[in-house]
C-alpha positions as CSV (number, residue, x, y, z in Angstrom):
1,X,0.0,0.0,0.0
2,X,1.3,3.9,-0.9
3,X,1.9,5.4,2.3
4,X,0.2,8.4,0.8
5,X,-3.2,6.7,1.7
6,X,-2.6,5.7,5.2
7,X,-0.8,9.2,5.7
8,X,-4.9,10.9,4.9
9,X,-6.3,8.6,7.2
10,X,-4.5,9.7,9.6
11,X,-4.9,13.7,9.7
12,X,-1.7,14.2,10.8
13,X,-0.2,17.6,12.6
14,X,2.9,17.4,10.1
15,X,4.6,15.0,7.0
16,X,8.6,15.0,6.8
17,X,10.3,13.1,4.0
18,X,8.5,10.9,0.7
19,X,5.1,9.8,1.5
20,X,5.2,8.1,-2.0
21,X,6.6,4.9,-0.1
22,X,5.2,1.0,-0.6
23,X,3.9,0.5,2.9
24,X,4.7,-3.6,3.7
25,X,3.4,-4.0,6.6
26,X,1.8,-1.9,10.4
27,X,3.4,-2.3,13.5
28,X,4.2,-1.1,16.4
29,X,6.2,-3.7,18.1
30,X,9.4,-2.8,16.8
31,X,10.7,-6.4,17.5
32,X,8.0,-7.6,14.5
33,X,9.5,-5.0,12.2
34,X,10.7,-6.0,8.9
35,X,11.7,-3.7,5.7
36,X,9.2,-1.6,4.5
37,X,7.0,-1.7,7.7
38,X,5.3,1.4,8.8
39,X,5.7,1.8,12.8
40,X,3.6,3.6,15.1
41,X,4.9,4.6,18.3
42,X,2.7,3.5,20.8
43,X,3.0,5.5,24.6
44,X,2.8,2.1,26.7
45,X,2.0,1.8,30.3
46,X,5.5,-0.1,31.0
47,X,7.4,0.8,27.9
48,X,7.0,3.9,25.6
49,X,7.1,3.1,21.8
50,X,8.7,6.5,20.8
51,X,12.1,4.6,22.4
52,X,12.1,2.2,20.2
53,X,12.2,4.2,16.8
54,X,15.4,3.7,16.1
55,X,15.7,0.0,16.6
56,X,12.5,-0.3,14.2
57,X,13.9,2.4,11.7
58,X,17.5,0.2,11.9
59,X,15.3,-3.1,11.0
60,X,13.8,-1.7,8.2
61,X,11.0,0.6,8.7
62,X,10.7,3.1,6.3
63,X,8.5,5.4,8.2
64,X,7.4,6.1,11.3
65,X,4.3,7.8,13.0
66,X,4.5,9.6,16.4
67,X,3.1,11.9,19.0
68,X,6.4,13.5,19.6
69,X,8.9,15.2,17.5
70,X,11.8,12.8,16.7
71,X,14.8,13.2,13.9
72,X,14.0,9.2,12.5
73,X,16.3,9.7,8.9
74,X,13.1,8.1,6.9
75,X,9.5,9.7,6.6
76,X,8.5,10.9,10.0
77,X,4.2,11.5,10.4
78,X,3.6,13.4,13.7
79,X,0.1,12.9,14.8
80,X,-2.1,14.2,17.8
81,X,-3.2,10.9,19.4
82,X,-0.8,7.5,18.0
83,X,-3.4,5.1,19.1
84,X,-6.0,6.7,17.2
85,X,-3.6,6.9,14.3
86,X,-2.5,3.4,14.8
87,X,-6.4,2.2,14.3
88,X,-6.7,4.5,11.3
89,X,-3.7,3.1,9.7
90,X,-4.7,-0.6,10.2
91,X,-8.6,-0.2,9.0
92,X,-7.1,1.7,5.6
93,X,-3.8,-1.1,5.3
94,X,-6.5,-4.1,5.5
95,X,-8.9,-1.9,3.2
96,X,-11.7,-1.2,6.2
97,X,-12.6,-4.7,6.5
98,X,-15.1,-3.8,8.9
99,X,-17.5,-2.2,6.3
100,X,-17.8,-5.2,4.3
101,X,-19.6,-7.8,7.5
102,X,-22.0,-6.7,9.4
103,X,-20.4,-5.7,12.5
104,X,-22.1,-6.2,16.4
105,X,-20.5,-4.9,19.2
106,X,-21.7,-6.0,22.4
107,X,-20.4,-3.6,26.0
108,X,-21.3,-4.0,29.3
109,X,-19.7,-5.1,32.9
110,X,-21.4,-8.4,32.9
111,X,-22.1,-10.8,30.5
112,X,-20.7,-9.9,27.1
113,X,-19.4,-13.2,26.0
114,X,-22.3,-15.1,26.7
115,X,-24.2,-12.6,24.3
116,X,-21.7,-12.9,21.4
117,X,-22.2,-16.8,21.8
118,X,-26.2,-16.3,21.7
119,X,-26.0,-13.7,18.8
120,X,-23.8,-15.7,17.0
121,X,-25.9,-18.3,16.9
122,X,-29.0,-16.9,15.6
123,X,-26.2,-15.0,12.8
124,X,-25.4,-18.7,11.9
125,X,-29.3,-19.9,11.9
126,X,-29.7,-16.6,9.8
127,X,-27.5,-18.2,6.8
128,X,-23.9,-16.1,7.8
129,X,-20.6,-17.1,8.2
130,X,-19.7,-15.4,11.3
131,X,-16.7,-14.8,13.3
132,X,-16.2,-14.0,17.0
133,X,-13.9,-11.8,18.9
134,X,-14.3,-12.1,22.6
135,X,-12.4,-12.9,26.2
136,X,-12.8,-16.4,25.4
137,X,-10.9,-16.9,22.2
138,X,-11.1,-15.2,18.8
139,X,-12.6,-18.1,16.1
140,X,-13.0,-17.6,12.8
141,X,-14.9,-20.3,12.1
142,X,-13.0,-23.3,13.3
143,X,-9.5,-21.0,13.1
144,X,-9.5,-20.1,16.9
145,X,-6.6,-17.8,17.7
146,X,-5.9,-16.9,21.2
147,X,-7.6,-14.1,23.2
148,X,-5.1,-11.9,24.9
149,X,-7.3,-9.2,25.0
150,X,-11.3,-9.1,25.3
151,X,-10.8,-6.2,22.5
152,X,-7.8,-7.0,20.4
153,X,-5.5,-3.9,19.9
154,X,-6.8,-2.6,17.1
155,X,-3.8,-3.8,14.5
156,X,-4.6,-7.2,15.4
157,X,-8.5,-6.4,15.3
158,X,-8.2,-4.8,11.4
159,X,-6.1,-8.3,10.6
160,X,-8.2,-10.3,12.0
161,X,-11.6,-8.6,10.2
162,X,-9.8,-8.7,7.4
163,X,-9.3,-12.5,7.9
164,X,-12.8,-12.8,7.7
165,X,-13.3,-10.9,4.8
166,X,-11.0,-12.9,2.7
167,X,-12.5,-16.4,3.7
168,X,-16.2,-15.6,2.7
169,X,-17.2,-14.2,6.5
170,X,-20.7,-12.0,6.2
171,X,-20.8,-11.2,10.2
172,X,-18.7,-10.3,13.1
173,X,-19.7,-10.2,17.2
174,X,-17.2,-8.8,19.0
175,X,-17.1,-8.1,22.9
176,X,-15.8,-4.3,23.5
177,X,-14.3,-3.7,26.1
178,X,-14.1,-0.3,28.2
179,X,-10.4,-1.0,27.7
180,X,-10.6,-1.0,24.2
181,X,-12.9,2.2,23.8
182,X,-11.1,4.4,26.1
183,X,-7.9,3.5,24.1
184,X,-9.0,3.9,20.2
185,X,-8.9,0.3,19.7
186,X,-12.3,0.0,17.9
187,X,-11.9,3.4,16.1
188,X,-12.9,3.0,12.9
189,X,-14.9,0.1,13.1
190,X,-18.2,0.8,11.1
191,X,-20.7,-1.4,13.5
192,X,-24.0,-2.1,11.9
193,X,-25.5,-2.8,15.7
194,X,-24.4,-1.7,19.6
195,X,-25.8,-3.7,22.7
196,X,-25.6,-1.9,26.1
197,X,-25.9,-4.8,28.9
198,X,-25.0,-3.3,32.2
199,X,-23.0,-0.8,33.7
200,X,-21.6,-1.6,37.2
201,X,-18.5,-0.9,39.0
202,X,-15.5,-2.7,37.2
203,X,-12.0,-1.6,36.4
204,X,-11.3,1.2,38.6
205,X,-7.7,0.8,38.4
206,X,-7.9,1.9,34.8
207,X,-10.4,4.2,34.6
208,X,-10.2,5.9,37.8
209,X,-13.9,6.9,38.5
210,X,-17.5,5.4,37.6
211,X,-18.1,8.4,35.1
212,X,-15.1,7.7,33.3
213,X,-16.1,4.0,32.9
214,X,-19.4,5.4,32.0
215,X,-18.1,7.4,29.3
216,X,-15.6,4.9,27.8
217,X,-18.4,2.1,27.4
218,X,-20.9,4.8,25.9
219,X,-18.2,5.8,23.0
220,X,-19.5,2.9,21.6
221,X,-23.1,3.6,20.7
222,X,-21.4,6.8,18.7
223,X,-19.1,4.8,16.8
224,X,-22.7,3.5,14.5
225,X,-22.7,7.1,13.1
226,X,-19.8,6.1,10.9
227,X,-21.5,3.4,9.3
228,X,-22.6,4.3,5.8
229,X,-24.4,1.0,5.1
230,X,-27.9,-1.1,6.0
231,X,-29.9,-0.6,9.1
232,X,-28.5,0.4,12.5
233,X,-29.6,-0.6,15.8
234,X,-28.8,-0.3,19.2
235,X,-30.1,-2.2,22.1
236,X,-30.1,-1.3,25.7
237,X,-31.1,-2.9,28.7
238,X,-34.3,-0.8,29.5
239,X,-33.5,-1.6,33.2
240,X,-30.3,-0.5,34.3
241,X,-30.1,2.6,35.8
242,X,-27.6,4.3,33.4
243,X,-29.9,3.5,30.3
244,X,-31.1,7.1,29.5
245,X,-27.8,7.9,29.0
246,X,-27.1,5.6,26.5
247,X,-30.6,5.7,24.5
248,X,-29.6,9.5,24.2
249,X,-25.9,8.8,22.9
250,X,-27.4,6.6,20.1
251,X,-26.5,7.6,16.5
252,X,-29.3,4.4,15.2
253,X,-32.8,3.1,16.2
254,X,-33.0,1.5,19.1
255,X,-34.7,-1.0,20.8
256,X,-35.2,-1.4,24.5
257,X,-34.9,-4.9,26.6
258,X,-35.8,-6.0,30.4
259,X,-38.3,-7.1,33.0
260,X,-39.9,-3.9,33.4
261,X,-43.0,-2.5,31.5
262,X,-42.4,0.0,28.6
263,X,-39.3,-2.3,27.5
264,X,-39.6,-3.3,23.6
265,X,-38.6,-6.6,24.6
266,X,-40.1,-8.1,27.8
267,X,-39.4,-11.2,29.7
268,X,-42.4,-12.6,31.2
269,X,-43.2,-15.6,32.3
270,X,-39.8,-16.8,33.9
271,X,-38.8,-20.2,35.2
272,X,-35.2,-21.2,35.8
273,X,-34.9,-24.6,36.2
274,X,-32.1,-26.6,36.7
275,X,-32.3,-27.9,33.2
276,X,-32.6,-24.6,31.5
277,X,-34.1,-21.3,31.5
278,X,-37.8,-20.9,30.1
279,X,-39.5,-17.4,30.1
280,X,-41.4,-15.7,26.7
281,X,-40.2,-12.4,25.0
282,X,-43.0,-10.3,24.5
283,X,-42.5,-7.9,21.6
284,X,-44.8,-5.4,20.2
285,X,-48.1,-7.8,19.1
286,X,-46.3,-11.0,19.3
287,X,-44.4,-13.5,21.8
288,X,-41.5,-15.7,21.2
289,X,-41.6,-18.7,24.0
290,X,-38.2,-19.7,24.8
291,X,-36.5,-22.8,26.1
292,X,-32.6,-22.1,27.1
293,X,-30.1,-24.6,27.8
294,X,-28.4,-22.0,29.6
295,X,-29.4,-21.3,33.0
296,X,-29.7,-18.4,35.4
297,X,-32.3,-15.6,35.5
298,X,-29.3,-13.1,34.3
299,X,-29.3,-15.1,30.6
300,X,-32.7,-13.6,29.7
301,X,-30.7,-10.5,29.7
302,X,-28.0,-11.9,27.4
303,X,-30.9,-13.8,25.4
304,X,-33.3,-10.4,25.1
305,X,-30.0,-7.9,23.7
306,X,-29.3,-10.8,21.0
307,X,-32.6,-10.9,19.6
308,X,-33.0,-7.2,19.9
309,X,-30.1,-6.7,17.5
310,X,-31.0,-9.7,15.5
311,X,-34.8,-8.0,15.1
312,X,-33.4,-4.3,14.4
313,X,-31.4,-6.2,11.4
314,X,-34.6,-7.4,10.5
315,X,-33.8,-11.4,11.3
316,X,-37.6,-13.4,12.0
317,X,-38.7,-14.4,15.4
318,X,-38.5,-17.9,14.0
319,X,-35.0,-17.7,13.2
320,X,-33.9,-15.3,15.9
321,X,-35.9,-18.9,18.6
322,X,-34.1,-21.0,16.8
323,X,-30.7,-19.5,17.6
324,X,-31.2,-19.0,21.0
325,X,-32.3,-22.3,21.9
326,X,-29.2,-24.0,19.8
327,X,-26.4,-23.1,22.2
328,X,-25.5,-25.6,24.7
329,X,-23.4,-23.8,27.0
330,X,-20.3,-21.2,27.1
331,X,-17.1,-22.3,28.3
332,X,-16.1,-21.1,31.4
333,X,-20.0,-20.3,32.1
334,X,-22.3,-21.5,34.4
335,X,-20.7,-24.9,33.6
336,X,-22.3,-27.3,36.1
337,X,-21.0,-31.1,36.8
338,X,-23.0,-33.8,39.2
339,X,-21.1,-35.9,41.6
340,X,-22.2,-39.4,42.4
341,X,-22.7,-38.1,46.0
342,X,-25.3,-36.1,44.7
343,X,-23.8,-32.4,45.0
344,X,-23.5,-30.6,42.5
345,X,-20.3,-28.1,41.2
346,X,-20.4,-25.3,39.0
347,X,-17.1,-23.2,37.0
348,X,-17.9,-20.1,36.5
349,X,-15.7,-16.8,35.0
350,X,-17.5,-14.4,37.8
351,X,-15.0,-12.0,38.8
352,X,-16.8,-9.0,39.5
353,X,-19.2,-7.8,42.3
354,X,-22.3,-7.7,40.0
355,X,-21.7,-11.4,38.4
356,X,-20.7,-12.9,41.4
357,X,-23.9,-11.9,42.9
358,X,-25.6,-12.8,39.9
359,X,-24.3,-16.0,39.8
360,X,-25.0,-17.0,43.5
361,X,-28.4,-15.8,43.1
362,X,-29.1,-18.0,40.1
363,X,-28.0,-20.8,41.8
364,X,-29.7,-20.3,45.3
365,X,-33.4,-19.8,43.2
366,X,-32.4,-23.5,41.8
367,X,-33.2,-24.8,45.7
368,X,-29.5,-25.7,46.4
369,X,-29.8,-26.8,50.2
370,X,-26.1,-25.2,51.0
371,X,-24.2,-23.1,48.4
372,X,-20.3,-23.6,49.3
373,X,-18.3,-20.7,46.9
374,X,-14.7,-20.7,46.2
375,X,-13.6,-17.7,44.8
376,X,-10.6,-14.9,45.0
377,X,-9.9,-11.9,43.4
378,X,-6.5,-10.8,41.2
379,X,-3.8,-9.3,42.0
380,X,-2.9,-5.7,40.6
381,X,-6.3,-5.1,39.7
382,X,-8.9,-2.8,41.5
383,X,-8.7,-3.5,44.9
384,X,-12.5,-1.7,46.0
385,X,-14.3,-4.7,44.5
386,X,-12.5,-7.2,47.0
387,X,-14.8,-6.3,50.2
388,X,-17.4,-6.3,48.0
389,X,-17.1,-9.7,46.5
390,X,-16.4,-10.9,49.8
391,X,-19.9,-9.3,51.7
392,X,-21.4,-10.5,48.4
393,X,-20.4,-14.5,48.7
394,X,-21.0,-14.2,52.7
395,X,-24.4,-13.3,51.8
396,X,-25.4,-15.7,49.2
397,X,-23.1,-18.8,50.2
398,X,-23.6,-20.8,53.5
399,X,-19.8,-21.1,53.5
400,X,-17.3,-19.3,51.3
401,X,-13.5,-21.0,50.7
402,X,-11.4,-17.6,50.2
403,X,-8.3,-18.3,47.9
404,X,-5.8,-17.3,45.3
405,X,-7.0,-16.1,42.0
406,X,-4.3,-14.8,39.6
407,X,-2.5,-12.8,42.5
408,X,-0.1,-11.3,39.7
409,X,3.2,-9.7,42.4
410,X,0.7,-8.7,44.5
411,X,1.1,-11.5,48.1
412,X,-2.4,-13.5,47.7
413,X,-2.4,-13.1,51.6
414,X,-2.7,-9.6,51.4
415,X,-5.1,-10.0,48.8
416,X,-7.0,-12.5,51.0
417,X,-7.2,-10.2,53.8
418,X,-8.8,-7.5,52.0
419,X,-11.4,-9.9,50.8
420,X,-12.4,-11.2,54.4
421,X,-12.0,-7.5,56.0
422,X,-15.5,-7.1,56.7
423,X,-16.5,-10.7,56.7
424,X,-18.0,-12.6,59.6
425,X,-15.3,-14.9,60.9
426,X,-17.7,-17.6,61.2
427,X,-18.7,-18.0,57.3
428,X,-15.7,-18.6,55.4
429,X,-12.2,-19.8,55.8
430,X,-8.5,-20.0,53.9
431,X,-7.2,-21.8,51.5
432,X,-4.6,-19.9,49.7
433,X,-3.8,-23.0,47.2
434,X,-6.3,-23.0,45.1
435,X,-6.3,-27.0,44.2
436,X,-6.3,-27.6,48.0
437,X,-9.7,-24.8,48.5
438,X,-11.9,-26.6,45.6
439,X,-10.7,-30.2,47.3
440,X,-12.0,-28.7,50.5
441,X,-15.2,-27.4,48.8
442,X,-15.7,-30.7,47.7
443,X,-15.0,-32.8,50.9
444,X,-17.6,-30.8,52.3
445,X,-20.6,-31.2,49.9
446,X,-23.7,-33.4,50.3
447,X,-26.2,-34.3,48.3
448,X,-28.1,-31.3,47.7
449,X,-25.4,-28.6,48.3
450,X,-24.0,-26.7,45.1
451,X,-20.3,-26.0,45.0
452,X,-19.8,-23.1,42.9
453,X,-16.1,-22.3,41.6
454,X,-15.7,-18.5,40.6
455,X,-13.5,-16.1,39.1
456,X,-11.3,-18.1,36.2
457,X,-13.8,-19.6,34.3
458,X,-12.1,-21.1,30.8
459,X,-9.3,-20.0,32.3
460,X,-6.0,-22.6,32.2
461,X,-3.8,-20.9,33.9
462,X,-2.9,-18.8,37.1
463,X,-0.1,-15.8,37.3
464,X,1.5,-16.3,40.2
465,X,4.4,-13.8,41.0
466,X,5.2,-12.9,37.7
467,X,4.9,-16.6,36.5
468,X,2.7,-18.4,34.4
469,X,1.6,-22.2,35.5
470,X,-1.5,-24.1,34.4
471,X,-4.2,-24.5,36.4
472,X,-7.9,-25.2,35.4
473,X,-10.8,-24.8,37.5
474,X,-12.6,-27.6,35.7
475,X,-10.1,-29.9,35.7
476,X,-9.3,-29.4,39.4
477,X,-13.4,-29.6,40.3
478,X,-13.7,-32.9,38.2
479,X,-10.8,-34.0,39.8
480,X,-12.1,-33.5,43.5
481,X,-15.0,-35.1,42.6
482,X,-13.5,-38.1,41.4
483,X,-11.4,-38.1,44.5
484,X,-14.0,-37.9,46.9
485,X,-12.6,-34.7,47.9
486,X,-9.8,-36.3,50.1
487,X,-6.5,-34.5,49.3
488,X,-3.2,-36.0,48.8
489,X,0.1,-34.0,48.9
């Protein structure tokens, strides 16, 4: 590509040198730099890209774009923001892949993967090859690629939609992330349909305040203005609190979803069994009676914002049923296994104040006798959540196992202590070793009792001071059970 194009996709500040250039390649890891690359200087948290200009210049690059002035010896773009550049330049390099699918981007604090799944679904019943870009993994079909990111960086996100576009895709559902809007990774992005789940308090490490994790999550429902094809929609969750807000930021019809009267889409009519979750959407003049495989009240959420979107693109109720009802189950989600004593366990990703409390409340309206929870919280990660988390398991749970999650550096003890600060003594207990606090969980069950497992989900792996060893919470739980729950060093 002529570096001239990327150059007006840009808008930069200033151009120094030939902007007539064949462009190879966009990156801005300057170890991944090869001759005729393009780099973008990236301001990192740990590192700062503009440092490395001169080893990517020295491995071939033939220009370079910045936020800071810097003598470079080949084409130098200086440009107000670099991340925002950095998307610009990927969507024009990979030809703005994003404007040939039809692009739904789902936000929220809880339950974004479980919606892509669901939405997928009825995309596929609907007759379209869709991919998926989400915490879980990002598939294109069958080509899974791992997810290091909920939201890629948005290099790897313009490759990866172009991916798609080359191997016949027609859709894309993507989790975004409040990561990814706050730092221009989905600029660019023409997105045919926004979902708005839930807004609750998540990631104050990052964002600093409530109203800046507000305002990062409702950047996406202005990102539909700059698509210039089909119908738009945007569905919000008529019952959240912060749902004004994000009707009014809209740029595209929009549909509402809940409980509550006035919603477009109601759930009535709600039953969650142990085998599934049955309740009826009632929309406009008609109903769609629904039988999930999935369980918890919290689904008819996830369930409601897929078929709103899948409705605003104008998919039939038939189809839109249909979807729903095919998916089986999401890894990492609400995963539940029986033990021949007659307990049951359940892995579950809930790492958050709102979905741990959702989770435990799904499973104590299924009539579990005792609900035993194992959980922890990470390490170098918002430490306001970890009372919460710990009030909201004591509440729920008739005993709570506190442990290690991914403790990062931070000493899991310390961690541990900030969990259990306000806890009563008498409802929990300690088991930093994770394997050894399921075991426990386990030993203690009877027939009847639910052992819920929260915080990693699909996870296989914990970071334990700055190292990486595997570790999966289903494994471990099916392992316990098989065991009997007794431990052996």
């Amino acid at each position: 590509m002529i570096l001239s194009k990327i150059i007006k996709a840009v808008n930069p500040e200033k151009v120094a040198g030939r902007q007539d250039l064949e462009i190879s390649s966009v990156e801005f890891d300057s170890r991944k730099v090869l001759p005729g690359a393009l780099f973008v200087a990236i301001p990192g948290y740990k590192t700062d890209g503009n440092a490395y200009i001169g080893a990517a210049v020295k491995a071939g690059a033939v220009a370079v774009i910045a936020g800071k002035d810097s003598e470079t010896g080949v084409t130098f773009i200086k440009v107000n923001e670099p991340r925002a550049a950095l998307a610009a330049a990927a969507a024009e390099f990979f030809d703005n892949p994003s404007g040939k699918l039809i692009m739904a981007g789902i936000t929220g604090t809880s339950g974004k993967t479980t919606t892509t799944y669901l939405l997928r679904s009825i995309f596929r019943k609907h007759g379209e090859k869709t991919g998926l870009i989400g915490t879980i993994e990002y598939d294109l079909d069958g080509e899974i690629f791992e997810s290091k990111n909920t939201t890629p960086e948005s290099l790897t996100l313009q490759e990866l939609l172009g991916r798609m576009v080359q191997k016949g895709f027609n859709a894309c559902v993507m989790e975004v992330s409040s990561h990814s809007l706050a730092l221009h990774r989905v600029d660019g992005i023409e997105f045919d349909a926004a979902v708005f789940l839930n807004l609750t308090q998540d990631h104050m490490d990052f964002h600093g305040s409530f109203e800046e994790y507000l305002g990062a999550k409702i950047k996406l429902f202005g990102l539909l203005a700059g698509n210039k094809h089909g119908p738009k929609i945007c569905a919000v969750n008529a019952d959240d609190p912060r749902a004004a807000e994000f009707v009014k930021a809209a740029s595209a019809t929009v549909l509402t979803f809940g409980f509550n009267e006035g919603a477009d889409l109601r759930a009535i009519a709600v039953c969650n069994a142990p085998s599934g979750l049955n309740f009826v959407i009632k929309h406009g003049n008609g109903v769609c009676s629904l039988e999930l495989k999935l369980k918890g009240v919290y689904n008819a959420y996830n369930a409601m914002a897929a078929a709103a979107v899948a409705a605003g693109l104008k998919i039939g109720w038939e189809t839109i049923k249909a979807g729903l009802e095919a998916v089986e189950n999401v890894p990492g989600r609400f995963e539940a296994y029986k033990s021949p004593a007659g307990f049951t366990a359940v892995v579950d990703y809930a790492h958050k104040p709102d979905a741990l409390e959702r989770l435990l409340s799904a499973v104590r309206g299924m009539g579990a006798r005792k609900i035993i929870t194992v959980f922890g919280c990470g390490g170098e990660r918002d430490r306001t959540k970890r009372p919460m988390m710990g009030k909201i398991s004591e509440r729920f749970s008739d005993l709570t196992v506190v442990t290690s999650d991914n403790p990062r550096s931070e000493d899991p003890s310390a961690i541990i202590a900030e969990i259990t600060a306000a806890m009563d003594k008498t409802k929990y207990l300690i088991l930093a070793d994770r394997k050894r606090a399921i075991y426990e969980a386990v030993a203690r069950a009877k027939s009847g009792d639910v052992v819920v497992v929260a915080g990693k989900g699909h996870e296989e792996y914990q970071l334990i001071g700055g190292k990486t060893k595997h570790f999966s919470d289903k494994e471990t739980v099916l392992e316990a059970i098989a065991a009997g729950g007794k431990w052996k060093e």
